[in-house]
MOPAC internal coordinates of N, CA, C and O (Angstrom, degrees):
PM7 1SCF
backbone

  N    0.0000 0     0.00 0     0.00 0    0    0    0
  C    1.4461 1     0.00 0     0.00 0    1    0    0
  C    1.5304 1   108.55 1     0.00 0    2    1    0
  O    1.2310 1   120.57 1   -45.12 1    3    2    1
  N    1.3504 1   116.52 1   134.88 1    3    2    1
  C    1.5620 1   137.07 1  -176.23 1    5    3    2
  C    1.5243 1    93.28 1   -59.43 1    6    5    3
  O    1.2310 1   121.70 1   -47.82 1    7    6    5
  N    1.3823 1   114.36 1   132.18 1    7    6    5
  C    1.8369 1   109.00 1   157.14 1    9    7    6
  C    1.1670 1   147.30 1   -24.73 1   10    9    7
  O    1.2310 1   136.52 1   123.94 1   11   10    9
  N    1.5433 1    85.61 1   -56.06 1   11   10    9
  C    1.8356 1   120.14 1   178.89 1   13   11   10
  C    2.0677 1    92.06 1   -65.49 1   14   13   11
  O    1.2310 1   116.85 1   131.57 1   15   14   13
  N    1.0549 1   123.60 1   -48.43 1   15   14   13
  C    1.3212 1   135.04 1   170.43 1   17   15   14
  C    1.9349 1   108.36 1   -28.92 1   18   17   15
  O    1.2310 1   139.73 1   119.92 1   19   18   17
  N    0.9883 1    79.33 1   -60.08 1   19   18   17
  C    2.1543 1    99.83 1  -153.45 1   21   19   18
  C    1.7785 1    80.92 1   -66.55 1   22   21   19
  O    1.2310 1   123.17 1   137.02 1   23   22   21
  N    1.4476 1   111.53 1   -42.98 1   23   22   21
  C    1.8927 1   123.82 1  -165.75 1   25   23   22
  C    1.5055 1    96.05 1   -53.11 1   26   25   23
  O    1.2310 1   128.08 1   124.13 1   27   26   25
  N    1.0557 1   102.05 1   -55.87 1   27   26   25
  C    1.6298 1   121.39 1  -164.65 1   29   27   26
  C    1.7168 1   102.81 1   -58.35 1   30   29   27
  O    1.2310 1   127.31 1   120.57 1   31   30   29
  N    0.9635 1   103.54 1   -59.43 1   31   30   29
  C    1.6364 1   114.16 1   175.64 1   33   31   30
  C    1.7320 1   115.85 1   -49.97 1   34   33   31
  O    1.2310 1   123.35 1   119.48 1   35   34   33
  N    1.4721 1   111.19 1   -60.52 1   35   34   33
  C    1.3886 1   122.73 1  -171.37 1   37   35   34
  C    2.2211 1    91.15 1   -69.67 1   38   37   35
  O    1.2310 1   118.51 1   144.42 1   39   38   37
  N    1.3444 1   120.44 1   -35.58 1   39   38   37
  C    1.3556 1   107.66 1  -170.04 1   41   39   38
  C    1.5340 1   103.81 1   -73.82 1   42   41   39
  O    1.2310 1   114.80 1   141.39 1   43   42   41
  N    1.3382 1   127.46 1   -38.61 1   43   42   41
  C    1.4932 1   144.39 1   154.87 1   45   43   42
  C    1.5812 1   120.60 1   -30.44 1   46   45   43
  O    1.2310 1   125.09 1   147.98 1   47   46   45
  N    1.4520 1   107.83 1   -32.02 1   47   46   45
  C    1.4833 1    99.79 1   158.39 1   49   47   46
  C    1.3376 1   133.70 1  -135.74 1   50   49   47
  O    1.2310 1   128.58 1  -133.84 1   51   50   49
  N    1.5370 1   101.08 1    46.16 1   51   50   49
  C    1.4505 1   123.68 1   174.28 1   53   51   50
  C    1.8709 1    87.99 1  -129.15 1   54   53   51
  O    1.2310 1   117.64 1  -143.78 1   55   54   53
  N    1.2183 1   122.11 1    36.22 1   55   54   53
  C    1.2524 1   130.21 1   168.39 1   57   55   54
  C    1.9658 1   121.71 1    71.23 1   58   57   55
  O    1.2310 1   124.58 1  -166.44 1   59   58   57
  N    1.2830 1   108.81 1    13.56 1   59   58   57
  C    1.3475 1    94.81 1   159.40 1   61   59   58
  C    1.0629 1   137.96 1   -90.75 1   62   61   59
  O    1.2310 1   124.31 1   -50.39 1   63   62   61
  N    1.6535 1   109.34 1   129.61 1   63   62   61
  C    1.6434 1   116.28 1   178.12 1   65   63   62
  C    1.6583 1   134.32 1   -55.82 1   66   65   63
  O    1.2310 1   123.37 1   172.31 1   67   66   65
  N    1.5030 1   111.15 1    -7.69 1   67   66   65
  C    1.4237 1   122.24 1  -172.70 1   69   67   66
  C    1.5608 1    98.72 1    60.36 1   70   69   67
  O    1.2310 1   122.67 1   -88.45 1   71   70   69
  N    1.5046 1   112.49 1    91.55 1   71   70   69
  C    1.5251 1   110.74 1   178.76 1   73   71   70
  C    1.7755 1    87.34 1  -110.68 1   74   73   71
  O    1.2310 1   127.54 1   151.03 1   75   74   73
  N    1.3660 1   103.08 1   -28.97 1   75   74   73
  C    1.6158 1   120.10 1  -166.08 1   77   75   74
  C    1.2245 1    96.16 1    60.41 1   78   77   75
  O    1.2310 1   112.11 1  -121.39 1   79   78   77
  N    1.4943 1   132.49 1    58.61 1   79   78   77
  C    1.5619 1   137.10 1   130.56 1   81   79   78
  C    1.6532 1   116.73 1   -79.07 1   82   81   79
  O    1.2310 1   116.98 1  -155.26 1   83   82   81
  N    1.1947 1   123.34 1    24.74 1   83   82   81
  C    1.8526 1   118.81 1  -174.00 1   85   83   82
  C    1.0228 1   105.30 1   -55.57 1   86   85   83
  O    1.2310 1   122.34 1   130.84 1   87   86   85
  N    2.0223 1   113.12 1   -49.16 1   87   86   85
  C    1.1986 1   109.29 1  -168.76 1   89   87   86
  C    1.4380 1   127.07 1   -84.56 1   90   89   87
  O    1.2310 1   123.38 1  -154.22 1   91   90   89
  N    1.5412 1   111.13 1    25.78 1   91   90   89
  C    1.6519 1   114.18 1   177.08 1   93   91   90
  C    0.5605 1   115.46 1  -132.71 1   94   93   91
  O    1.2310 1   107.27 1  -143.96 1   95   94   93
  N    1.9480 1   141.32 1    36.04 1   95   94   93
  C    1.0202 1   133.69 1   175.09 1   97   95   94
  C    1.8032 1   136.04 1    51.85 1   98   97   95
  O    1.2310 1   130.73 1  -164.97 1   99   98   97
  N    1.4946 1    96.90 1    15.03 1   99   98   97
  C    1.7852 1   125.20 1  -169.15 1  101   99   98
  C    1.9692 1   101.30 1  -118.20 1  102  101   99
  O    1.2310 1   126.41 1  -168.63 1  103  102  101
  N    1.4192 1   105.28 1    11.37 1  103  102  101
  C    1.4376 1    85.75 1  -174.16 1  105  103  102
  C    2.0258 1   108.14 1   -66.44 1  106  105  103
  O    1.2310 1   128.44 1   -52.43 1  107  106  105
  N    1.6529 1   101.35 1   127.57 1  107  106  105
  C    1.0096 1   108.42 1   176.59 1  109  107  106
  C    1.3803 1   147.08 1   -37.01 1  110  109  107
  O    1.2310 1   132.22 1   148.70 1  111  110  109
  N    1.4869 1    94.01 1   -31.30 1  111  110  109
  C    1.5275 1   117.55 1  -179.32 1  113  111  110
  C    1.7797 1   126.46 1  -115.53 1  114  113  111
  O    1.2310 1   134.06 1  -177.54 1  115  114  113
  N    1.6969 1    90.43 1     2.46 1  115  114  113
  C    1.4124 1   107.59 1   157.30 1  117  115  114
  C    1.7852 1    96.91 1    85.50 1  118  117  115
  O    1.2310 1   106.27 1  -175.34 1  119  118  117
  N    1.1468 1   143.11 1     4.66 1  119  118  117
  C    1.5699 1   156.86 1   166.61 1  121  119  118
  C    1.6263 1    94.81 1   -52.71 1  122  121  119
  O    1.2310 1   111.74 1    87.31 1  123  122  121
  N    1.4088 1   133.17 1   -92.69 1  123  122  121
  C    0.9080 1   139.68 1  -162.64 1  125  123  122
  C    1.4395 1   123.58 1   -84.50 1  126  125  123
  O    1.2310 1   119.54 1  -137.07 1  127  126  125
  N    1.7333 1   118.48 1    42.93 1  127  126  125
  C    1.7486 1   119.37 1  -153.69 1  129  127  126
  C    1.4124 1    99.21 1  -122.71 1  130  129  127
  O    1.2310 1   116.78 1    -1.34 1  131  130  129
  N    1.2233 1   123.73 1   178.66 1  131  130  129
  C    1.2193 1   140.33 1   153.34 1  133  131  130
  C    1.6002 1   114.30 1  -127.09 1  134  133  131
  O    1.2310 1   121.41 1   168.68 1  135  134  133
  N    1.5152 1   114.91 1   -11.32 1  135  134  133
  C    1.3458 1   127.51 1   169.15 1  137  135  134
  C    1.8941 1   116.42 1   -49.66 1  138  137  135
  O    1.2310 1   110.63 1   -86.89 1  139  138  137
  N    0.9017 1   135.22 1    93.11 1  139  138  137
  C    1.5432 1   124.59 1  -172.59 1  141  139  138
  C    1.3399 1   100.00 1   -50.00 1  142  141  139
  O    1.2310 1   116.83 1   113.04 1  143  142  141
  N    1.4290 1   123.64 1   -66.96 1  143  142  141
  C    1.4018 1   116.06 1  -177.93 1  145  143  142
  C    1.5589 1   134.46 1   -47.38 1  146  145  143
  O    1.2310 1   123.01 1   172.99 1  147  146  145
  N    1.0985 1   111.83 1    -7.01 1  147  146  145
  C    1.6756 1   136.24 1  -173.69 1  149  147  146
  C    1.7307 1    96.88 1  -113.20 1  150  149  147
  O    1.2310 1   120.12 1   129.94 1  151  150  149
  N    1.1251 1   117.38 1   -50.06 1  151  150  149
  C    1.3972 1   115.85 1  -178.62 1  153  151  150
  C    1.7666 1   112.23 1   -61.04 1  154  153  151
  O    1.2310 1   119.52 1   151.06 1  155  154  153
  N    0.8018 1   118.52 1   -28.94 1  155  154  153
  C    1.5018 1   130.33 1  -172.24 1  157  155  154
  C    1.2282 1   118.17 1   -73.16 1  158  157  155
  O    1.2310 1   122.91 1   174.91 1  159  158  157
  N    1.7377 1   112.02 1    -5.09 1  159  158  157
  C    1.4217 1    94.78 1   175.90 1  161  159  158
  C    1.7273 1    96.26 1  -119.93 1  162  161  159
  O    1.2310 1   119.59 1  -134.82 1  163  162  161
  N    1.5182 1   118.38 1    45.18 1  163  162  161
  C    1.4063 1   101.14 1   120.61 1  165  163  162
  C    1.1123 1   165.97 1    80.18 1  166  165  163
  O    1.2310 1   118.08 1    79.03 1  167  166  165
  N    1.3879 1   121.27 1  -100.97 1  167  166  165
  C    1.6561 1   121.79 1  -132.58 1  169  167  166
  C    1.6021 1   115.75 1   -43.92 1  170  169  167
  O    1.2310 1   132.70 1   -71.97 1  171  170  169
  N    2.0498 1    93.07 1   108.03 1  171  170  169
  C    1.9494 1    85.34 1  -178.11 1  173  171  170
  C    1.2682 1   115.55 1   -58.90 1  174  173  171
  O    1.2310 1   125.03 1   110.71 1  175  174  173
  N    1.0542 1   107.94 1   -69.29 1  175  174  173
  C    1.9672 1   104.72 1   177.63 1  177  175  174
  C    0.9491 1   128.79 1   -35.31 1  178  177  175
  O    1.2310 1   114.33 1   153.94 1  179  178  177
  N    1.6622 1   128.34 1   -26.06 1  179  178  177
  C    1.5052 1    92.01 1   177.31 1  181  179  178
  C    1.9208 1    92.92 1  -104.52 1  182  181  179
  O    1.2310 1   117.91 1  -175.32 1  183  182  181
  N    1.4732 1   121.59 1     4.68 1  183  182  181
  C    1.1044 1   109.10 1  -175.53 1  185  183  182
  C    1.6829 1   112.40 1   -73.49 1  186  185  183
  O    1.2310 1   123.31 1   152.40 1  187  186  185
  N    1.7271 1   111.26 1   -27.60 1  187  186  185
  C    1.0873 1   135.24 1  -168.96 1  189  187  186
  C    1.7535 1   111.52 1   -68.76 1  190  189  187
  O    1.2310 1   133.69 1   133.60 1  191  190  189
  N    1.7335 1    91.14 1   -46.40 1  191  190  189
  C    1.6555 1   103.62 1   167.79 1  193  191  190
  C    1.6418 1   114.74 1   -65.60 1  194  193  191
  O    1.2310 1   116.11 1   139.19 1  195  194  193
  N    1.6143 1   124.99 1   -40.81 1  195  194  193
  C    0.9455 1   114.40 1   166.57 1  197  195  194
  C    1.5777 1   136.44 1   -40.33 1  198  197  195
  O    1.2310 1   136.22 1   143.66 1  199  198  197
  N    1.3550 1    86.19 1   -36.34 1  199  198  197
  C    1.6054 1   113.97 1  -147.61 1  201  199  198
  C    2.1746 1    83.88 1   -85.80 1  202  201  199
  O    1.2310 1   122.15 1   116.20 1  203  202  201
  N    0.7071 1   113.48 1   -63.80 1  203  202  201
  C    1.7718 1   124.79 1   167.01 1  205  203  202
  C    1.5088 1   111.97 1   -33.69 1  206  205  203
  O    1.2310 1   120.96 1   132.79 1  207  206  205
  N    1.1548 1   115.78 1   -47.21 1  207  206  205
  C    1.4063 1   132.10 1  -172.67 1  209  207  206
  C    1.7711 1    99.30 1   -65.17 1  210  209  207
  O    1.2310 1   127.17 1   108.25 1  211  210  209
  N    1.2137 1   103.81 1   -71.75 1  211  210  209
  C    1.6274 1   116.32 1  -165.84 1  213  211  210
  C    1.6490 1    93.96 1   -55.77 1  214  213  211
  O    1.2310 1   116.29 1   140.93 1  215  214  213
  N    1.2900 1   124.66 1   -39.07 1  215  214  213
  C    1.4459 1   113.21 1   171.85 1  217  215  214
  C    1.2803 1   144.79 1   -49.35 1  218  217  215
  O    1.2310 1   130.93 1   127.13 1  219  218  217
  N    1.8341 1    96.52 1   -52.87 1  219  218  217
  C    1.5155 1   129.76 1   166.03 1  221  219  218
  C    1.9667 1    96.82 1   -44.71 1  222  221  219
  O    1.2310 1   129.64 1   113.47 1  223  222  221
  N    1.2917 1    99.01 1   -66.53 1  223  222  221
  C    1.2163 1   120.63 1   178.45 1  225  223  222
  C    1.9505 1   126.27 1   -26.54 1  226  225  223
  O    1.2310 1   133.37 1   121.71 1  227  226  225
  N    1.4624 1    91.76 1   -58.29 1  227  226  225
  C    1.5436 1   119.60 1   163.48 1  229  227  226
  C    1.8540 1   116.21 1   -53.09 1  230  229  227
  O    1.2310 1   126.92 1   120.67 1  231  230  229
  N    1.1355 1   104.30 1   -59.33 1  231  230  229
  C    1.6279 1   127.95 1  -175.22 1  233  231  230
  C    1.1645 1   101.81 1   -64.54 1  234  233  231
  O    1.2310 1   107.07 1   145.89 1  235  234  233
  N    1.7022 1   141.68 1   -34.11 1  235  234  233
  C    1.1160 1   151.27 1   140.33 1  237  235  234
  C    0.9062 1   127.20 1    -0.52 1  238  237  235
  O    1.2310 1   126.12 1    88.95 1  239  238  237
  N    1.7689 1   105.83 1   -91.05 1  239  238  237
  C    1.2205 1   133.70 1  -178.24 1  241  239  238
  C    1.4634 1   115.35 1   -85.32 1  242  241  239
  O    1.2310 1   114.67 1   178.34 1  243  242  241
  N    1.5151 1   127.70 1    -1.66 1  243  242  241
  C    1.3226 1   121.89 1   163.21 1  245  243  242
  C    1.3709 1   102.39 1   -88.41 1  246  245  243
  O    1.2310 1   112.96 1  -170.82 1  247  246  245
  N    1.8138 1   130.91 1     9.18 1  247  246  245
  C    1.5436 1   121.28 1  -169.41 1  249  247  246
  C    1.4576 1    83.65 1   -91.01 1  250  249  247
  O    1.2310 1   130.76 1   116.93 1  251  250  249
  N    1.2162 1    96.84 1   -63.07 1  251  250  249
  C    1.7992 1   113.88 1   178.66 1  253  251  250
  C    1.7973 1   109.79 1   -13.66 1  254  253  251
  O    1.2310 1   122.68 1   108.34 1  255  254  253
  N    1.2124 1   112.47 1   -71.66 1  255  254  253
  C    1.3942 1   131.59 1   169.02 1  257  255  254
  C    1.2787 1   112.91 1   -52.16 1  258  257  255
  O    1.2310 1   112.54 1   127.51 1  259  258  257
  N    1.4174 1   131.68 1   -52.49 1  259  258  257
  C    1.6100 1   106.52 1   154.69 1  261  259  258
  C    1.2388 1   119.48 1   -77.22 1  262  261  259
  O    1.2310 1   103.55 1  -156.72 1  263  262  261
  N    1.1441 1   147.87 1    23.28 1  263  262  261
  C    1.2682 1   149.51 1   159.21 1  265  263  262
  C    1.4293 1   100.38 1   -84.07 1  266  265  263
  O    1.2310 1   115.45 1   128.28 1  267  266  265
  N    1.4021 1   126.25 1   -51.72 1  267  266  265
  C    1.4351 1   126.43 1  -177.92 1  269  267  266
  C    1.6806 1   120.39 1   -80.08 1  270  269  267
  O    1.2310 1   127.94 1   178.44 1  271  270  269
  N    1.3889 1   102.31 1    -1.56 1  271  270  269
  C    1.9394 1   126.22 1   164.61 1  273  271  270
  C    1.5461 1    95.84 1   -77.42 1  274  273  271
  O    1.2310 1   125.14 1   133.61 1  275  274  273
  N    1.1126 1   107.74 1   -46.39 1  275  274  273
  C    1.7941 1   103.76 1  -164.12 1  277  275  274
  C    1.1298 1   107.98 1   116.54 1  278  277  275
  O    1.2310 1   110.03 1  -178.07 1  279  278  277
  N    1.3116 1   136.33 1     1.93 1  279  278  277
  C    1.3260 1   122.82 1   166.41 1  281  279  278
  C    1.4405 1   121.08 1  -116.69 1  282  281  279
  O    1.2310 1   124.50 1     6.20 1  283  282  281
  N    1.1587 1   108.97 1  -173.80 1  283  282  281
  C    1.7089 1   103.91 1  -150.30 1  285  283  282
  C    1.4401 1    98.91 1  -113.30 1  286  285  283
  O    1.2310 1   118.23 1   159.44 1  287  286  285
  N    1.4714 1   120.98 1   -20.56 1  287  286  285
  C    1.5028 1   122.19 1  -179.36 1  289  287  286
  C    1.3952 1    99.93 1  -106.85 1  290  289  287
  O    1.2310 1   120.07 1     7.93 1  291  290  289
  N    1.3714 1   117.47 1  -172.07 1  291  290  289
  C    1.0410 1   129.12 1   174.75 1  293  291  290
  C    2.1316 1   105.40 1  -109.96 1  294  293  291
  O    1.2310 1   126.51 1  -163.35 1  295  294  293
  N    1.0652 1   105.08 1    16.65 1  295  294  293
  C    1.2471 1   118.82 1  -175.14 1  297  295  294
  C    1.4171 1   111.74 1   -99.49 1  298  297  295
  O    1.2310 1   125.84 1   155.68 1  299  298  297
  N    1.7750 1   106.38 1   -24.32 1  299  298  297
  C    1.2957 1   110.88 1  -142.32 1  301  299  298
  C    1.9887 1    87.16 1  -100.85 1  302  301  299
  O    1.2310 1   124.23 1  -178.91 1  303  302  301
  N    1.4329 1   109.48 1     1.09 1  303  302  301
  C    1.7451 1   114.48 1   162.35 1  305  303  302
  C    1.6111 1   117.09 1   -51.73 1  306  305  303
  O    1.2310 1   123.78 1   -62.42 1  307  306  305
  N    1.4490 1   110.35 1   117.58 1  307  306  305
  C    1.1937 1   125.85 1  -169.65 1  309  307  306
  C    1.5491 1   102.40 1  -112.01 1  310  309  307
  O    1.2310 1   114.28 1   -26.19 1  311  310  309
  N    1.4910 1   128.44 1   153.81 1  311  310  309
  C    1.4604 1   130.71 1  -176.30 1  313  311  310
  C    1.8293 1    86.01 1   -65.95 1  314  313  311
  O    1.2310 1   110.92 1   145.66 1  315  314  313
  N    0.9067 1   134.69 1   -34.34 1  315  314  313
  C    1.4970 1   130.80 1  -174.49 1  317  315  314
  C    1.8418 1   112.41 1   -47.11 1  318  317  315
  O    1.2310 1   134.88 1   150.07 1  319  318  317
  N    1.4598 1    88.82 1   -29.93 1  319  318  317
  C    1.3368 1    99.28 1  -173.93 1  321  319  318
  C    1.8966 1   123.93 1   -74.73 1  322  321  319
  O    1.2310 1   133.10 1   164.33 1  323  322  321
  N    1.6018 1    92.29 1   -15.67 1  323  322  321
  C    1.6409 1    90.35 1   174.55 1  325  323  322
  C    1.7309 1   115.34 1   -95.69 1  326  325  323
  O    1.2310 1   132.98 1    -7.50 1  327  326  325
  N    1.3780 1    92.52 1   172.50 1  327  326  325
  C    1.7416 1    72.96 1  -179.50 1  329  327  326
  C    1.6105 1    66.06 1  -174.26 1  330  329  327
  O    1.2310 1   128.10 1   -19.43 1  331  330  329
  N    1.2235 1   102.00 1   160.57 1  331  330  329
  C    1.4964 1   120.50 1   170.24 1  333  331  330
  C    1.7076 1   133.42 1  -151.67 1  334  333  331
  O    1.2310 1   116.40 1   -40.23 1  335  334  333
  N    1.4729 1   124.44 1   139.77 1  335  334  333
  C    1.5704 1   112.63 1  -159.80 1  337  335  334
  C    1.6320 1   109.72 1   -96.66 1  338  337  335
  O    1.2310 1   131.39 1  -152.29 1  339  338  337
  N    1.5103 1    95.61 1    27.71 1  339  338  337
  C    1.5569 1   102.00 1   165.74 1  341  339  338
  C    1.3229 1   124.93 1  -125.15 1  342  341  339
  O    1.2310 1   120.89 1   -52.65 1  343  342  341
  N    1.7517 1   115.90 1   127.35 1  343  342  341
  C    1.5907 1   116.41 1  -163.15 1  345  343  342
  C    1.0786 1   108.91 1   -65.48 1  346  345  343
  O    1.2310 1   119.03 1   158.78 1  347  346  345
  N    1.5554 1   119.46 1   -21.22 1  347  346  345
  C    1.6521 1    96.82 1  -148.54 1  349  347  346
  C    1.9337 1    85.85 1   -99.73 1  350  349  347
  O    1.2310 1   117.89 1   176.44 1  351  350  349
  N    1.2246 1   121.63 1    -3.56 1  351  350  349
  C    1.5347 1   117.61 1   169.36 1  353  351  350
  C    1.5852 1   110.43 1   -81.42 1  354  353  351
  O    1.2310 1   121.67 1   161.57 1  355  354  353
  N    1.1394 1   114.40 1   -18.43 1  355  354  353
  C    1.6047 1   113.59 1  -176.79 1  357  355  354
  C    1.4481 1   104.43 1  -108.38 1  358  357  355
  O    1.2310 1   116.65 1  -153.22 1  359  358  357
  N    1.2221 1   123.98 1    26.78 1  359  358  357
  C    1.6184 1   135.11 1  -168.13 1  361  359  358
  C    1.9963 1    95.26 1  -124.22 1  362  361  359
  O    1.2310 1   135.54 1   132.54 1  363  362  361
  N    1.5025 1    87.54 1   -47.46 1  363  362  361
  C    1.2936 1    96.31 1  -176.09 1  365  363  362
  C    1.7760 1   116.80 1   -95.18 1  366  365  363
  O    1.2310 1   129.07 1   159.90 1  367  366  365
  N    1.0443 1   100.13 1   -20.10 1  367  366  365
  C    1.6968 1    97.00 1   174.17 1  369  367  366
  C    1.5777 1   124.27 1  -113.38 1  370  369  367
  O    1.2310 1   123.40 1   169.50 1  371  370  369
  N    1.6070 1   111.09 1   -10.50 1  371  370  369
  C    1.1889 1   104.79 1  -173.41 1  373  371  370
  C    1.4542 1   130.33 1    82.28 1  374  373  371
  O    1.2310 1   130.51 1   176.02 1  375  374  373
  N    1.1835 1    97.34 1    -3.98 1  375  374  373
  C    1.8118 1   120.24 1  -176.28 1  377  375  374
  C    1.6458 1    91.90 1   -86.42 1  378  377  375
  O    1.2310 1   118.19 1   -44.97 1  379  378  377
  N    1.5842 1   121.05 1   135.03 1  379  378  377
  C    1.4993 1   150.82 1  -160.98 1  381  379  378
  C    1.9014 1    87.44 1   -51.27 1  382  381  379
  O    1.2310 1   118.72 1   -46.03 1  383  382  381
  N    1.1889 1   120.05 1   133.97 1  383  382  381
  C    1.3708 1   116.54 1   159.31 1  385  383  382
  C    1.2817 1   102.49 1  -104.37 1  386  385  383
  O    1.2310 1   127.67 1   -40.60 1  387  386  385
  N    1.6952 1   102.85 1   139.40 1  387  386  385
  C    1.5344 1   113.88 1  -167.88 1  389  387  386
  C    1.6692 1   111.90 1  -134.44 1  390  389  387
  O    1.2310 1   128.14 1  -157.86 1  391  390  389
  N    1.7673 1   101.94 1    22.14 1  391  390  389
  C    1.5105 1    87.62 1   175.29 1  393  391  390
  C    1.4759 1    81.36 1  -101.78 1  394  393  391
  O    1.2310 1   131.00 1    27.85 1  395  394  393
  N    2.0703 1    96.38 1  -152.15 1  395  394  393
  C    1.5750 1   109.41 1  -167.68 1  397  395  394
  C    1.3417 1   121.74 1   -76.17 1  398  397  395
  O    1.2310 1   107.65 1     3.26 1  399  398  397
  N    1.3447 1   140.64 1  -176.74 1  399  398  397
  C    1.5112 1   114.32 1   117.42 1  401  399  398
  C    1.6651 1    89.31 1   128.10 1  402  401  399
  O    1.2310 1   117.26 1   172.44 1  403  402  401
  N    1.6382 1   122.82 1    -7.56 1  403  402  401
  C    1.2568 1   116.48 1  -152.55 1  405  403  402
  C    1.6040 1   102.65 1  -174.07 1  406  405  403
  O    1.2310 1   120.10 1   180.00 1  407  406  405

């Protein structure tokens, strides 16, 4: 997953709407401001609970995925374990290509 990806996600549940105003100092919900009056609306608690949730959430479903690796931690992820069904990522990274054709 792209950075800007994981950003988007974790800002998504500390309550941003994706207006993509960050860079004007107009974010609606006061996340991305320096405006005090715009910044103020906020809400830490439940942004904080959001923000906990999508984590819990994450840690979850990456157990799941080493559970279906074969291992029992999430520690026990080996580079063996990625593989990807795009050439030009396994051309460029060396990571197992696992679609057809090759």
């Amino acid at each position: 997953m792209r950075r800007r990806a994981v950003l988007e996600h974790v800002a998504g549940a500390i309550g941003c709407l994706g207006m993509r105003a960050c860079d004007s100092n107009n974010c609606p919900v006061g996340i991305a401001t320096q405006r005090e009056d715009v910044r103020n609306r906020v809400v830490t608690d439940s942004a904080a609970e959001g923000l906990k949730n999508f984590f819990e959430a994450t840690v979850s479903l990456m157990k799941v995925m080493a559970r279906a690796c074969g291992h029992d931690s999430l520690s026990g992820f080996e580079r063996r374990d990625l593989t990807t069904w795009k050439r030009e990522i396994a051309d460029l990274t060396g990571v197992e290509y696992a679609g057809v054709g090759r």
